[in-house]
C-alpha positions in Angstrom: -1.3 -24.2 9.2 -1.6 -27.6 10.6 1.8 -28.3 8.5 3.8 -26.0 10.8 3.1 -28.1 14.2 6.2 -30.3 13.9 8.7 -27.5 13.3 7.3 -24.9 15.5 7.7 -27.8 18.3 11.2 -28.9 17.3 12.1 -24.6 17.7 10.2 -24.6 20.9 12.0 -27.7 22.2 15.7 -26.5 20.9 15.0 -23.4 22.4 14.0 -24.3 26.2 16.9 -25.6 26.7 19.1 -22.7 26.0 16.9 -20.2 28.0 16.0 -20.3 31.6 11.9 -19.9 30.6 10.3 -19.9 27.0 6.9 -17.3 26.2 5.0 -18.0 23.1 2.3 -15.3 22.5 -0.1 -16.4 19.5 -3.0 -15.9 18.0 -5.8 -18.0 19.1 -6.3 -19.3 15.3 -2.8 -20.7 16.0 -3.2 -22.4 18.9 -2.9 -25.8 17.4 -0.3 -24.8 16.0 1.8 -24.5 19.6 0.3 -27.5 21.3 3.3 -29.2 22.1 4.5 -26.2 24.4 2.5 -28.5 27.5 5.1 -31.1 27.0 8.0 -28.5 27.5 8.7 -28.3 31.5 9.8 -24.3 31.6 7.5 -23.0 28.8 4.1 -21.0 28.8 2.3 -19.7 26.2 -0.6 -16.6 25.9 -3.0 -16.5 23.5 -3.1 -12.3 22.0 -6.5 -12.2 21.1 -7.4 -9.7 18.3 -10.8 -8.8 18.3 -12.9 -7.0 21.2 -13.8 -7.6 24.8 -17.2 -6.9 23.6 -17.1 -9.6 20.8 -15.2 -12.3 23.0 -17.5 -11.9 26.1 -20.4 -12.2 23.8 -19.3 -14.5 21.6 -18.3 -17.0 24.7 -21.1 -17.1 26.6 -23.8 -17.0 23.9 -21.7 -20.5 22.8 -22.0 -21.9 26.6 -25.7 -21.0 26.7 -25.4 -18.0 29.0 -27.0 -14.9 29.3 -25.1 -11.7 28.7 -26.0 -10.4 32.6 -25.1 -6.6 30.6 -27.9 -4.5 29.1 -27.4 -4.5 25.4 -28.7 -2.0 22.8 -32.1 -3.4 21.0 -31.4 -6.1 18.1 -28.0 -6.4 18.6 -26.8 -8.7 15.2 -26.7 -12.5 15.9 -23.8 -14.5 14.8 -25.6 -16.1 11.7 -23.8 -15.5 8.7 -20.9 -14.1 10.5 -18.6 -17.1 9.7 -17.7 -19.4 6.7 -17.9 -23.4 7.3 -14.4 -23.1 6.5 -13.5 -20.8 9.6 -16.0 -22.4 11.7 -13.7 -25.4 11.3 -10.7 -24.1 11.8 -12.0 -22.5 15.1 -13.2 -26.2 16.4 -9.9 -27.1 15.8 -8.6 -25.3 18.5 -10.6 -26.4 21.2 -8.6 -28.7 22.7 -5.4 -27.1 22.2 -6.6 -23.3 23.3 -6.7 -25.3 27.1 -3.2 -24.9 27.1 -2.8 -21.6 27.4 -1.7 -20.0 30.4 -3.2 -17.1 29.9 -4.6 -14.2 27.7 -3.6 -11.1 26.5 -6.2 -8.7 24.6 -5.6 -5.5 22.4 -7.6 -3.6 24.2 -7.9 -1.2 27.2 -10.3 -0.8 30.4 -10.8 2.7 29.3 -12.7 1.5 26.1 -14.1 -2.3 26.9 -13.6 -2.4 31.3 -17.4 -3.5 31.7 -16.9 -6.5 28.8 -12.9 -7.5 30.0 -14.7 -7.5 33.9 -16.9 -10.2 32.5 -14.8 -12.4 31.0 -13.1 -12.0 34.4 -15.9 -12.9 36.3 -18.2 -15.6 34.4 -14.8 -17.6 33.9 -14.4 -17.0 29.5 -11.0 -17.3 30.8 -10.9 -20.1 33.1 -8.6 -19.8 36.0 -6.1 -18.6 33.2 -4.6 -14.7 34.0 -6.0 -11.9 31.6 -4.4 -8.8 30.7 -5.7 -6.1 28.6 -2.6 -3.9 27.1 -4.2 -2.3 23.9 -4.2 -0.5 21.9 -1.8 -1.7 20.0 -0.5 0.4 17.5 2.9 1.1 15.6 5.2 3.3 17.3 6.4 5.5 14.8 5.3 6.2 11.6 5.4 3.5 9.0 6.6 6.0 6.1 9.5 8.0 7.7 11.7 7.2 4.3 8.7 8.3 1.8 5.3 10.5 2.1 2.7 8.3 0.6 0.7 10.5 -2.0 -2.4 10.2 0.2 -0.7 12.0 2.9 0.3 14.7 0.7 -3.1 15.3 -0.8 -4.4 15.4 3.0 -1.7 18.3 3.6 -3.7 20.2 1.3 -7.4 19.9 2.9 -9.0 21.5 5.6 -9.7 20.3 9.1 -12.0 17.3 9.4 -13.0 17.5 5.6 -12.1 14.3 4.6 -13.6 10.3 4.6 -11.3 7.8 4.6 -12.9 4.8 3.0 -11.2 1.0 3.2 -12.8 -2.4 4.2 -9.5 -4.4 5.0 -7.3 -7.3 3.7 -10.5 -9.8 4.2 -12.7 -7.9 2.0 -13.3 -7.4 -2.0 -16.5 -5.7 -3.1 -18.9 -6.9 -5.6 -18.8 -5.1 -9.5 -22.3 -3.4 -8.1 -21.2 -2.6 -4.3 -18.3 -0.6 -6.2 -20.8 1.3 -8.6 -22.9 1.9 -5.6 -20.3 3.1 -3.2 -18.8 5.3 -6.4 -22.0 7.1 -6.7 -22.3 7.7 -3.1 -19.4 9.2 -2.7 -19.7 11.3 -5.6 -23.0 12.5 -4.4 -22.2 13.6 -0.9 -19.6 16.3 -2.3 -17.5 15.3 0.5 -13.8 15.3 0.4 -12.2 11.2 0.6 -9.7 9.2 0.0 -10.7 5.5 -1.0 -8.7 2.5 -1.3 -10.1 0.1 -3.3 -8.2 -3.2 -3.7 -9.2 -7.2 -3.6 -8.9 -8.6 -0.6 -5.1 -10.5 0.2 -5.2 -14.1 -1.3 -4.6 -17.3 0.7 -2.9 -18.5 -2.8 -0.8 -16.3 -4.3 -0.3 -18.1 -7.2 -3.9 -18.8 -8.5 -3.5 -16.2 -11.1 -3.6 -12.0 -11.4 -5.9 -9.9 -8.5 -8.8 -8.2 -10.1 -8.6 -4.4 -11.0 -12.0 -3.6 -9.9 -13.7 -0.7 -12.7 -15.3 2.2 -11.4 -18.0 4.3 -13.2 -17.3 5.4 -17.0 -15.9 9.4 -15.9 -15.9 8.6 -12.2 -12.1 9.9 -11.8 -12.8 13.0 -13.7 -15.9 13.9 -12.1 -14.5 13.6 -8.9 -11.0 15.3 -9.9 -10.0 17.6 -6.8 -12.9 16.2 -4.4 -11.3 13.1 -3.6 -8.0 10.3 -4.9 -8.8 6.3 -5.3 -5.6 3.9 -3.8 -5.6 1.2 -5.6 -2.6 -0.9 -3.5 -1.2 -0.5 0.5 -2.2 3.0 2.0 -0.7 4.2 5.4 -4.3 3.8 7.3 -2.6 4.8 10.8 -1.0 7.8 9.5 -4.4 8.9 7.2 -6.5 8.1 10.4 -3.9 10.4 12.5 -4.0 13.2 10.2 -5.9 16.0 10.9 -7.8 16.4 7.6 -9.3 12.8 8.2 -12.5 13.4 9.5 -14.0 10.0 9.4 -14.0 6.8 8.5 -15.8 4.2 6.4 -14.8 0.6 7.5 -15.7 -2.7 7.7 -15.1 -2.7 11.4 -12.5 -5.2 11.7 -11.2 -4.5 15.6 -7.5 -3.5 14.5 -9.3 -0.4 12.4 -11.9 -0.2 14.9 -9.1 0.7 17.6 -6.7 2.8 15.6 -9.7 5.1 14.3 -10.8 5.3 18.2 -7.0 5.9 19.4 -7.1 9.1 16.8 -10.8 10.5 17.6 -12.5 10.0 14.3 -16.0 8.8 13.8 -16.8 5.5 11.8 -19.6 4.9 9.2 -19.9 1.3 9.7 -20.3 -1.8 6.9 -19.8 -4.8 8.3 -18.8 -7.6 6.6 -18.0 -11.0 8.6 -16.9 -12.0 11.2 -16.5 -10.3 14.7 -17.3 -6.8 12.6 -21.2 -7.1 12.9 -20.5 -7.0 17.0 -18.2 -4.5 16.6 -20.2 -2.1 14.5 -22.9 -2.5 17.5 -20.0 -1.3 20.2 -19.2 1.5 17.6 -22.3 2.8 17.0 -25.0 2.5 20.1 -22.4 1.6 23.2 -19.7 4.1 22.5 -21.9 6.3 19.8 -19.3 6.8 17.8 -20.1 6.1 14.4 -23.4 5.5 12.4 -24.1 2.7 11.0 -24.1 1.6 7.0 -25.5 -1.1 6.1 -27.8 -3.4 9.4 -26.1 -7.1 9.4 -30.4 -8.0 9.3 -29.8 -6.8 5.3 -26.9 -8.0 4.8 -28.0 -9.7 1.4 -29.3 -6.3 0.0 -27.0 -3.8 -2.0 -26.2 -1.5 -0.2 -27.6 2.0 -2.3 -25.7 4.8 -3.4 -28.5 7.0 -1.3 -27.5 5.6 1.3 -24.2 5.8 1.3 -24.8 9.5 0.8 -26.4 9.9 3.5 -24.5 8.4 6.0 -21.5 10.1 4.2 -23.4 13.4 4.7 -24.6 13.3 8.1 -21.4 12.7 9.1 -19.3 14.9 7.5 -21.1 17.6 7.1 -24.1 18.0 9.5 -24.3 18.7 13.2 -25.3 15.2 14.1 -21.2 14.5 12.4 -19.8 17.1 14.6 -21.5 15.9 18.0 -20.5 12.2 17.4 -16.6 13.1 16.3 -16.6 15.4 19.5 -17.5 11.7 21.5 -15.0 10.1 19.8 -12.1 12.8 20.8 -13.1 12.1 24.1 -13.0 8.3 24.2 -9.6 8.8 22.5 -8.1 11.0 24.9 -9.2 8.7 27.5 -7.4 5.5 25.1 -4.4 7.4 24.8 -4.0 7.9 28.5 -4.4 4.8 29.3 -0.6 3.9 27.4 0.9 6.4 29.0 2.8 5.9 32.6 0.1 4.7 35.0 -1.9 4.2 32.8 -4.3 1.3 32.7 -3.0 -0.2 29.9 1.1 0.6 31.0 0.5 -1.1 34.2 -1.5 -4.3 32.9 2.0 -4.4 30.2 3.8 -3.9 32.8 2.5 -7.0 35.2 2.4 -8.6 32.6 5.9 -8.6 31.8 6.7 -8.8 35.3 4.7 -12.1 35.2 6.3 -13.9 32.4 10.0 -13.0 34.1 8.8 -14.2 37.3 8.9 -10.9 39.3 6.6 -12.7 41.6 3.6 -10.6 40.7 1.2 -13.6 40.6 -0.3 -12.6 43.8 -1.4 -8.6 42.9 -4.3 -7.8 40.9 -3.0 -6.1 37.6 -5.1 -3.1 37.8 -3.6 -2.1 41.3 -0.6 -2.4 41.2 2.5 0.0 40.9 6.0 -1.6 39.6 8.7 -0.2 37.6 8.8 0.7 33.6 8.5 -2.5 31.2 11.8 -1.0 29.9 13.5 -2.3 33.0 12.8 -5.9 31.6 14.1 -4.9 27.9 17.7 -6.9 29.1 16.2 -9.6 31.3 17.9 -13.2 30.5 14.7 -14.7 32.4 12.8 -14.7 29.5 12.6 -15.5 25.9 10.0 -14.7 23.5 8.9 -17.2 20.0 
C-alpha cells in the first residue's frame, strides 16, 4: 500500500493540469495513500467510508473519550478483540493524512442510520469537513445477465421465504470444527439453504493452494434436495433479492449488512472482526432485524450445532422469523425510497455532485434542498474523478 504513494501522486499531478478540478474518493484505509492531493492547488479528495454510521459514531467518540449522548441497547460489544495489531497499524497510519480530506461520503442512508449520521454531524467526527450520506450502494443491474448461476436456479425451484442463505465474506475462513458445527446445524433445522463455503481471499496469492474445507462424512447426501454448498463466488445480491431467500446468516460485514436490508430479509448474525460485532448490535436490538448467533462476550467458544439450529429455526420457521422479516420489509421499503427521486439518499448524491462541480451549493444544507438529476452532471468538463 505504502508502495503506491509516489505513482498515485505523479497520476494526480499529471492529471490536474489537464482538467479544470480533480475529485479523488477513497477509502479511508487509503488515505495515505492520496496524501499528496494537499499540494495540488485545484484538487479535493472524500474519503467513502464503508462501514456504518452506527459503527463510525461509536467508534470516534469512544477513541476521543466521549460519551455516546444516544441510548444504547444493554451490553452493547466493546471493541476488544475486534482488530488485529496489524490493522490497528495500518489505521494509525492514517491519522495524519485522513486531515486532508475535504470531506466524507458514507454508504449509507438517513432512512436507516439518520440519528447516528446527525451525530457525527454534530459532536464534530467530521470536523468542519461536509458529510454526505448516499447509500446504499448497490449494483445496478444484475451481475449475471450472460449466465444464471446454479444457485439462482435451484432458488427458482423453492417456495417463498424457505430458504437461508449462509456466507461470512472475503475476510473470513472457518475453523475444521466451526465447519462440522455449522454442518450439523443446518442439517438439523430441516430448513431449506444455500451455503457458500470458501477461505477467505488471500493478501498473497502466491503462498500456495486455498484450503478445500471437508464437511461431514455423508453430509452432501444427507442433505441432497434440502439445501446446495458453493464452494467459489456466488451472486449474493441476486440470492438476497430472490424471493425464495428468506434469510440470512452473515458475518455482518456493512456491505452485506446493507444489501440484505435493501431486499427485506432478516439476518442471523456471527460476527467475526472488526466493525461486524457493532453492526450485529444495529441489526439485531436497534433495527430488530435479525437474531443474534454467536454474543462477541463468547467469541472464544465454538459456536454449537444446537445453536445454530436454533437460531436457524426460529427464524425460518417460527412466528418470532415471520414478525422480524415483516420489520425488515419495512425498513427496506423505506431504504429503497430513499434512492429514488427525492429521496433522501438522491438528493444528498445529488448535492453532492453538485458540490464537487462547483454548482455553488456550499451554502444549502443537503437534506433540504431541491436541484436537478445527478444525470445532468454525467457530461460536466468541471470535474474529473481518480
Amino acid at each position: 500500500m505504502l508502495s503506491l504513494r509516489q505513482p498515485v501522486a505523479e497520476y494526480l499531478k499529471h492529471i490536474s493540469m489537464q482538467a479544470k478540478r480533480v475529485v479523488v474518493i477513497h477509502d479511508s484505509l487509503m488515505s495515505v495513500v492520496v496524501q499528496d492531493i494537499a499540494s495540488i492547488p485545484n484538487a479535493d479528495s472524500y474519503v467513502f467510508n464503508c462501514i456504518s454510521a452506527y459503527f463510525h459514531s461509536s467508534f470516534e467518540l469512544e477513541s476521543l473519550g466521549k460519551p455516546f449522548p444516544i441510548e444504547q441497547p444493554k451490553n452493547v460489544p466493546s471493541f476488544e478483540g475486534c482488530f488485529s495489531d496489524d490493522l490497528l497499524k495500518i489505521i494509525a497510519l492514517q491519522d495524519e493524512p485522513m486531515k486532508y480530506r475535504a470531506g466524507d461520503i458514507f454508504n449509507t442512508c438517513r432512512a436507516l442510520e439518520g440519528p447516528f449520521i446527525d451525530l457525527i454531524e454534530r459532536e464534530g467526527a467530521a470536523g468542519n469537513r461536509k458529510l454526505w450520506a448516499i447509500g446504499p450502494i448497490l449494483p445496478s443491474k444484475s451481475l449475471s445477465d450472460n449466465s444464471q448461476h446454479k444457485c439462482l436456479e435451484w432458488l427458482d425451484k423453492q417456495a417463498r421465504n424457505s430458504v437461508i442463505y449462509v456466507s461470512f465474506g472475503t475476510t473470513t475462513s472457518l475453523s475444521d470444527e466451526e465447519i462440522k458445527e455449522l454442518a450439523m446445524g443446518l442439517e438439523q433445522s430441516k430448513q431449506k439453504f444455500i451455503w457458500v463455503l470458501r477461505d477467505a481471499d488471500k493478501g498473497n496469492v502466491f503462498d500456495g493452494e486455498v484450503r478445500r474445507a471437508e464437511l461431514p462424512d455423508g453430509f452432501m447426501e444427507r442433505v441432497k434436495g434440502l439445501g446446495m454448498v458453493v464452494r467459489d463466488w456466488a451472486p449474493q445480491p441476486e440470492i438476497l433479492a430472490h424471493p425464495s431467500t428468506g434469510g440470512f446468516m452473515s458475518h455482518c460485514g456493512w456491505n452485506s449488512c446493507i444489501e440484505s436490508i435493501t431486499m427485506g430479509v432478516p439476518i442471523a448474525a456471527w460476527p467475526m472482526h472488526s466493525d461486524q460485532p457493532r453492526n450485529s448490535v444495529l441489526i439485531t436490538e436497534i433495527w430488530k432485524t435479525g437474531l443474534i448467533v454467536r454474543e462477541w462476550e463468547r467469541r472464544e467458544e465454538l459456536v454449537k450445532a444446537s445453536t445454530i439450529e436454533n437460531v436457524v429455526r426460529r427464524l425460518m420457521a417460527l412466528e418470532e422469523g415471520n414478525t422480524i422479516r415483516k420489520r425488515a420489509e419495512e425498513l427496506a421499503a423505506a431504504v429503497r425510497q430513499s434512492t429514488e427521486e427525492g429521496g433522501a439518499s438522491k438528493v444528498e448524491l445529488d448535492s453532492f455532485i453538485a458540490h464537487i462541480t462547483g454548482q455553488n451549493m456550499d451554502c444549502v444544507s443537503p437534506t433540504s434542498i431541491s436541484i436537478p438529476s445527478s444525470s445532468a452532471f454525467n457530461n460536466s468538463s468541471h470535474a474529473s474523478a481518480a
